[in-house]
Each structure stands twice: as structure tokens, then as C-alpha cells.
N, C-alpha and C positions, 0 to 999 in steps of 0.2 A: 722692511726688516732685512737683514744681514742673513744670507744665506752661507753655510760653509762649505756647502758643495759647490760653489760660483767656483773656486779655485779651478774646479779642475776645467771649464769650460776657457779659463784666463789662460791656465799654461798649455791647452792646446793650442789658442788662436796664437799665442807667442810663437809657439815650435821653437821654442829653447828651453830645453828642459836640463837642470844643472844637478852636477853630485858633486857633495862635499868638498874633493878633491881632495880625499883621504883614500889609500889604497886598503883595498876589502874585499878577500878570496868570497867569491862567489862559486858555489859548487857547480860544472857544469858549465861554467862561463870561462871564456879565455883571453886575457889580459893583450891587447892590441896595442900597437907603437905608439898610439897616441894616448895611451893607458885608459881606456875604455872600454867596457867587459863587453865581451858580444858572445851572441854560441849560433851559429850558422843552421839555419835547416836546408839550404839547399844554396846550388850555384851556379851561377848562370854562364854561358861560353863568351860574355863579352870582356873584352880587357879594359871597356872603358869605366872609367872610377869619376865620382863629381869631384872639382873642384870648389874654394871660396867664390863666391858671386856667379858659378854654373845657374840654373834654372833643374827642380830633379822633380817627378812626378812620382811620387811615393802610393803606394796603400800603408796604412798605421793603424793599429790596435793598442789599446792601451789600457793596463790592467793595472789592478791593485787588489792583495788580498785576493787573488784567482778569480775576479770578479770585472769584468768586459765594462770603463768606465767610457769610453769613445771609441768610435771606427767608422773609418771612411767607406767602408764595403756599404755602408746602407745609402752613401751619397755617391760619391766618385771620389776616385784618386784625387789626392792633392798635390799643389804644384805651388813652390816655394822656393825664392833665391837665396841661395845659402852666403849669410854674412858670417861677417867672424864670429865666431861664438864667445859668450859673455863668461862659460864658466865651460869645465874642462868636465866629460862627462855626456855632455847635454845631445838630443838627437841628431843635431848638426855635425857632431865628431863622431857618431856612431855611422850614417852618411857617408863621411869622408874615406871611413874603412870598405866602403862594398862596391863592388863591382854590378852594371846593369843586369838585374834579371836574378841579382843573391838575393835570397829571403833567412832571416837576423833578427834575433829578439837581442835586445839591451836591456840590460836593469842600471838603476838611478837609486839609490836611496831615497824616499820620500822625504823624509824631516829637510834632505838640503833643497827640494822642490819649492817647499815650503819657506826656508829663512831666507836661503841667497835670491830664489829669481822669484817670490812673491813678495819679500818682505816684512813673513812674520814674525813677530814679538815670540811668540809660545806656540810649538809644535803641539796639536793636538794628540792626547794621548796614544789613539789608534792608529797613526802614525809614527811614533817614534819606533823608531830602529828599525823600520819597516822598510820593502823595496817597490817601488812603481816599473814595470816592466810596457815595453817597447816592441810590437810584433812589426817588421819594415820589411817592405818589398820596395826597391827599388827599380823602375820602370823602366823610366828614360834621363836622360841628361840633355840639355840644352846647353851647349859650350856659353861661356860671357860672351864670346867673341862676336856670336849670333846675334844675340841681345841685345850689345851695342848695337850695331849693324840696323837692327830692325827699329829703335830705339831712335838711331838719328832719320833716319828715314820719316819714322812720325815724325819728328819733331821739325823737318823740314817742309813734309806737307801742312803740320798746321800752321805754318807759320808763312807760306804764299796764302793757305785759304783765310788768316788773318785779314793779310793786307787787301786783297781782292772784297773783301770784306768793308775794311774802313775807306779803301779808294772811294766805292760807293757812296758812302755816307759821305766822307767830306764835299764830294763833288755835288750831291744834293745841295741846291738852293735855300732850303729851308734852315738846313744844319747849320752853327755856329760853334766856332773851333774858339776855345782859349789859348793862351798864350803855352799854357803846357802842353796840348796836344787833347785837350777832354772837347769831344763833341754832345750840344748840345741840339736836341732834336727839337723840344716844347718848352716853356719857361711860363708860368703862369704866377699874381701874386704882385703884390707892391707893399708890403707891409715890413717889418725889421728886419733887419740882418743882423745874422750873430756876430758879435766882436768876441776877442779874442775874453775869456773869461765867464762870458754865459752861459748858460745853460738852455738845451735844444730838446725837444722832446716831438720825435719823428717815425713816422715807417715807411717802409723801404721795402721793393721788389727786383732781385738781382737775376735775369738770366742769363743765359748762354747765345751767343748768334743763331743757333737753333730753336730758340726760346724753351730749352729745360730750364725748371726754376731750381736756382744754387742757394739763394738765402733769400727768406721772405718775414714780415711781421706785421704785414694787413693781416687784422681776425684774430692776430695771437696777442700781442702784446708790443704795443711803442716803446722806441728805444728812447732814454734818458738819461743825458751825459753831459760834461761840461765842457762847451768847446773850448779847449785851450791849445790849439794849434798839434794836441798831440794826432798820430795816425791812428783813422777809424776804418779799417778791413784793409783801405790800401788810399794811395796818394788820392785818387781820383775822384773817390768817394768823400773824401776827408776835405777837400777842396770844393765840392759841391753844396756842403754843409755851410760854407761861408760864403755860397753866392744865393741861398735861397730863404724866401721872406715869409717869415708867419704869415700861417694860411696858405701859402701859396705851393704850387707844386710842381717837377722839373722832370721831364724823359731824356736821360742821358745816355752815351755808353762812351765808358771807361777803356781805351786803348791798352792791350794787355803789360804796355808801358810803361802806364802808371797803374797797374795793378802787379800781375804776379810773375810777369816778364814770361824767360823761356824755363822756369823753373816751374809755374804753376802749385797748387796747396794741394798734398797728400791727395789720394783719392778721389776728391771731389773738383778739384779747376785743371783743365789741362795746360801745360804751356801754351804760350801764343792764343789764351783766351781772352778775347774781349767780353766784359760785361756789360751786359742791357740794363740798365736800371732806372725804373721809376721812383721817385721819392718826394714824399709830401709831410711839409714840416707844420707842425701840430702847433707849438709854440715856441717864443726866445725867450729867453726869461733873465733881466738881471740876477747876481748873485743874493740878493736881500729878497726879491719878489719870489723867488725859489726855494729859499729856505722856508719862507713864510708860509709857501703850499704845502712845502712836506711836513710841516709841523701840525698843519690843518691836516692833511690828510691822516700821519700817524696820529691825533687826534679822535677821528674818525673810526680810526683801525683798533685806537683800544676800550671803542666806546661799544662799536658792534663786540669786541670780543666780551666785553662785561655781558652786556644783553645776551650773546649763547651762553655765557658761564649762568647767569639766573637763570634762564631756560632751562638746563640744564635738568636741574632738580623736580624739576615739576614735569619733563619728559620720562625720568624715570618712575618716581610716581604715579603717573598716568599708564606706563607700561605694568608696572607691578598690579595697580587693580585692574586691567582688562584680563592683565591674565590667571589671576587668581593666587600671585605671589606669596604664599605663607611661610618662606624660611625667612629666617633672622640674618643680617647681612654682616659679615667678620669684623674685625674692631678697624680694618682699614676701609671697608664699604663695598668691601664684595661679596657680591649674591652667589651662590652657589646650588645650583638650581634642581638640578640633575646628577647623581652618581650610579656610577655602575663598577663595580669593586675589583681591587686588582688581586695579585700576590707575589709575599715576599715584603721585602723590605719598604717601607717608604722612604723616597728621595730628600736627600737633604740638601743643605745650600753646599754647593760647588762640587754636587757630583755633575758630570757630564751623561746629556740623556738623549734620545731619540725621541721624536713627538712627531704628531700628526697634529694641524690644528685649522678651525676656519673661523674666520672672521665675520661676522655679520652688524651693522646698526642696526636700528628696534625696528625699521621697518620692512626688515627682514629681509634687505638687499646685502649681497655677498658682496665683502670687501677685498679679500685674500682667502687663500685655503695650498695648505700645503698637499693635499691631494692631487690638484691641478699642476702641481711640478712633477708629479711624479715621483718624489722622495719626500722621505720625512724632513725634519728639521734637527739637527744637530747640534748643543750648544751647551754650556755649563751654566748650570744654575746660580743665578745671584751674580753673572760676568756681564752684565749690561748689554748682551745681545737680544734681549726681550721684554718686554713690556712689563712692567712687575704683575700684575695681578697673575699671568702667568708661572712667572715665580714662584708665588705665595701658592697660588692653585696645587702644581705639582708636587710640594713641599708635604701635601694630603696626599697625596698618589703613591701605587706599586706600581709593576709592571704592569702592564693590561688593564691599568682601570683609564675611565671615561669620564669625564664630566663636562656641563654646560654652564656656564659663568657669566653670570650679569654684573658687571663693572661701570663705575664710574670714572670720566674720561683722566680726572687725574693718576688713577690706576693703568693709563693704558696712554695717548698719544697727546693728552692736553692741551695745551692753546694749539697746538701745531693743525695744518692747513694741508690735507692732503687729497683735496679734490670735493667734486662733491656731493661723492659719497661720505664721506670723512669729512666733514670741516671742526673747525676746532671746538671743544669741548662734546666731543660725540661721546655716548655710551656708548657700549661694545655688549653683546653676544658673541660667545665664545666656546666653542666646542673644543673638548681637550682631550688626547687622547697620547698617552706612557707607552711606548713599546719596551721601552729597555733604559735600563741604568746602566753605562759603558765601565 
């Protein structure tokens, strides 16, 4: 399920947080050159200010409604290279105004937090026209200039430890170099090769010269694809795919060459990485001999899902007399088990509410529980953020009341496949509980 407080954990990890870029007298705040409201609580004696692409080591608080929704004080300062910023406003430009050692609250309007740098369709009501405030300490600054600096320097050491690296390998007896430059270590197997149009159905272990593992899919799940000459993670790997023969299986490593060069993949591969990879091909399969399994297979897949849908019904009947079931179930098929009464109004479709709620199957293993986040659940009723019985359930509620809800799975997640706890057509137990109508 769709949380609406996920937002705010997105636009901290962002650190770009954007306002409207409408001008809006803020009481107490003072409009800066870059037109970004700040109000100073203190200043520090240094004259140095960050630049675009600096390095700055901030503490940040971040409020809404005078209520503490992140801060760095309970982890450590954070430390972020400031690029250009995407909207005029955002904490990056409030940044740009301070000097090392000022401590600076900024306000943002929330609704533009919300449309321009998350994307949404409809500002939630308790947000509109509302402000998100910004409590910054500025630390320290790391000039670019450092950065680069340190930056080629790695890049130069990984990139002799590369070659020192593949020297060895090539010069092993054992190893066999293609024509591209991919060394192969093991080659085992005599069986088809894939031409260009099959389909390949493999797993695959990717390390590091260190041997940290960067992508693996022994134990999870075989990969299944059509080899058509297109690129599968990188040249190295996609060329290996058409030297290896059902059943058979190959230890390679991919020269950072024909993988990700001196660029390297976001966070996870550094420049000048070479990958170690094992990989053992499962089957080749013409395009007609392929089609024909997965027709068997989804075959299979809507035969078992029929068998849980009958089960089904006679899981909950069996639940109802062990446990001594005596309510009459609503005209959509939900049990309503338990109540404990609110007051005030009952909610209707498309008021927006606060809930508390846990999830359980009949055998009384806990699926979800928004207790375990730490907040309730925020969402308008009848807007397709919740599972209907839910809905329906609430639509009997005040504020304050409580109920437990035996449903059936079309009430709740249906054919859908969500582990296995949840597999499809599960009944649900459902604990409900109203704090407020917003």
C-alpha cells in the first residue's frame, strides 16, 4: 500500500526542496538576492559562502505544521554537492545565501514541495497554502576544486590497480582472451548456442576484483530474454551470452572496457572496474519452442490461481465455525467482527481520514500494521489508495471507533501475489481503527 508520508522521507533524500516561485511576504523572513526567504538565528566569522558543485556539511531540521518531520541531529550532519537547483526556493539556494558557521531557517511552501519536485496531481488538503520550514547549519565547505583534485586521483589509482589486475589474468596460462579483449578463465558445456533471435534463460554472478558481489540471480530468480544482439548490463556480458551452450557454464571477467569504462554505474560499480562473472545457461530456446512454454506455463499459473480461488471459500468457512462466527456478512461479503464505537460523525466517501490499521491471514501471521511505521495512514476515502473492504468498513466509523473485519480476498488484494504470506486469493483479518476525519 501507498503511504502519503513516503513524500517526505523522497524530498529529503532529494535535498531539493522547490517553491512555487511566486513572491509571498513571509512575516519575520527576509527576501535574499536570490529571492529566497531566510531569517538568520546566528552568524558565524567566516567569509566563506558554498558555491554550485562545493561539497557543504549541513545539520537540517525540517518541520511542517511546528511539528519536527526529519533531522539530522539524531544521525550526523549531512554532506551533499550542491548542483544547480531545479526550482528557485529549494535548500540548495537558501545554501548559497550563508556563510560557514550561520544558522537559518527557510520556509518553502508545501503545495509546490508537492506538485513541482514530487509530481503531484492534487495537493493534499492539509497542505494547501501551508509552509515547510528548513532549520540549516552550515558547517563546512569543500571547494569543487578539492573534489576534482581528489576525484582524479581515484580515478587514477583505480585505474593502474585495474590493469595490474588484468596483466595477471591475461598472462595466466589458463585464461583465454577473445578478440574483444573478455577473458575467459573456465568454459564448460557442448550443447546450443544462441543465435541471434532466441531466447536464453540464465543465472549469473557478477563481482568485483575483490570479490564483493554487484549482481547476482543464483537462489532468486533466472534471467529470461531474447537474445537479439541487443546490450545485456554491458558489452562483455552480452557477448558472453553468445559464446555459451545450454547446460553449460563459463567464469569470465569483463575488462572495465567492455563494461562501464572510467565512468562506472551510479553508486554501485566504480570506474576502471572489472567484473568477475560466473554464468550458467539454463536453456536456448527457438522462438516457437519459447512461446510454447510460456503458454504451458501461464497455463499452469491460471490453473493453480483457479484451485486458490475454490479454496478459497471453504478457507473461510472453516475459519468462521472454529471460531464461532455468528454475524451475517454485508451484501459485498464482509464480516464485521468486532466493534468498539466512536463519536461524531460517520465518514463518508471522499472525506480524507487518519487510520491505524493491521493486517493479518487466518492464520494469524501479521502481514502489515501501520503501527510498525510509526504513523498512521493518511488517505481519502473511495480514492483507490486502499483496498475496498477498508473503504466500505470506515464508511460505519466515527472518530475513535475500532473494528475487526473478516473479508474476502476479492475485497482486499485478489489474484495478486505478494509473497507467502499473501499469495493470491488470501482472506484478510483486519483490524481498523478512525482517529480523525481531516
Amino acid at each position: 500500500m501507498k503511504r502519503v508520508i513516503g513524500f517526505i522521507v523522497a524530498v529529503t533524500c532529494a535535498v531539493l526542496f522547490a517553491s512555487c516561485g511566486e513572491e509571498s511576504p513571509y512575516p519575520g523572513f527576509e527576501k535574499m538576492d536570490n529571492g529566497v526567504y531566510m531569517k538568520f538565528y546566528s552568524k558565524g566569522d567566516s567569509e566563506v559562502m558554498p558555491r554550485l558543485r562545493d561539497e557543504v556539511t549541513i545539520e537540517m531540521v525540517q518541520y511542517f505544521n511546528d511539528s519536527m518531520l526529519f533531522s539530522t541531529a539524531e544521525d550526523r550532519p549531512m554532506s551533499i554537492v550542491l548542483t544547480e537547483p531545479d526550482f528557485k526556493g529549494d535548500v540548495v539556494d537558501g545554501l548559497l545565501m550563508m556563510h560557514v558557521g550561520d544558522s537559518a531557517r527557510l520556509v518553502v511552501p508545501a503545495d509546490s514541495v508537492l506538485t513541482i519536485l514530487l509530481g503531484m496531481e492534487e495537493v493534499p488538503e492539509e497542505y494547501t497554502g501551508k509552509s515547510i520550514y528548513y532549520d540549516l547549519k552550515l558547517i563546512s565547505v569543500r571547494p569543487y576544486e578539492e573534489l576534482e583534485a581528489r576525484r582524479k586521483a581515484l580515478i587514477d589509482s583505480l585505474r593502474m590497480e585495474e590493469e595490474t589486475y588484468l596483466e595477471a589474468l591475461r598472462n595466466d596460462p589458463k585464461s583465454t582472451l577473445t578478440e574483444s579483449g573478455l577473458i575467459v578463465m573456465d568454459k564448460k558445456g557442448k550443447g546450443k548456442v544462441a543465435q541471434l533471435g532466441d531466447y536464453v534463460s540464465f543465472d549469473f554472478t557478477i563481482c568485483n576484483a575483490k570479490g564483493d558481489t554487484i549482481m547476482n540471480s543464483f537462489g532468486v530468480e533466472p534471467v529470461e530474454m531474447q537474445y537479439d544482439g541487443e546490450e545485456f548490463i554491458c558489452q562483455g556480458v552480452t557477448e558472453a551470452l553468445g559464446m555459451l551452450p545450454k547446460g553449460g557454464s563459463m567464469h569470465f571477467v569483463v575488462p572495465s572496457s567492455l563494461a562501464f569504462d572510467s565512468v562506472g554505474y551510479e553508486q554501485y560499480i566504480l570506474p576502471y572496474t572489472s567484473m568477475d562473472v560466473v554464468m550458467k545457461m539454463n536453456d536456448v530456446m527457438d522462438k516457437a519452442t519459447f512461446e510454447k512454454r510460456q503458454a504451458a506455463q501461464e497455463a499452469a499459473r491460471r490453473a493453480e490461481l483457479e484451485r486458490l480461488k475454490k479454496a478459497e471459500s471453504k478457507m473461510i468457512a472453516d475459519y468462521i465455525k472454529a471460531n464461532g462466527i455468528k454475524e451475517e456478512p454485508t451484501d459485498s461479503g464482509i464480516y464485521i467482527l468486532d466493534r468498539e464505537e466512536g463519536e461524531g460523525s460517520l465518514a463518508q466517501w471522499g472525506d480524507r481520514v487518519s487510520v491505524h490499521y493491521v493486517l493479518r491471514n487466518l492464520k494469524g501471521e501479521q502481514i502489515e500494521s501501520s503501527y510498525d511505521y510509526g504513523q498512521p495512514m493518511i488517505f481519502t476515502i473511495g480514492g483507490g489508495e486502499m483496498i475496498f473492504a477498508i473503504d466500505e468498513a470506515l464508511m460505519t466509523m466515527a472518530p475513535g471507533a475500532k473494528v475487526t473485519l473478516l473479508t474476502p480476498s476479492d475485497r482486499a488484494f485478489g489474484e495478486i501475489d505478494l509473497g507467502p504470506s499473501l499469495p493470491p486469493y488470501t482472506p484478510l483479518i483486519i483490524d481498523l481503527e478512525l482517529l480523525e476525519i481531516k
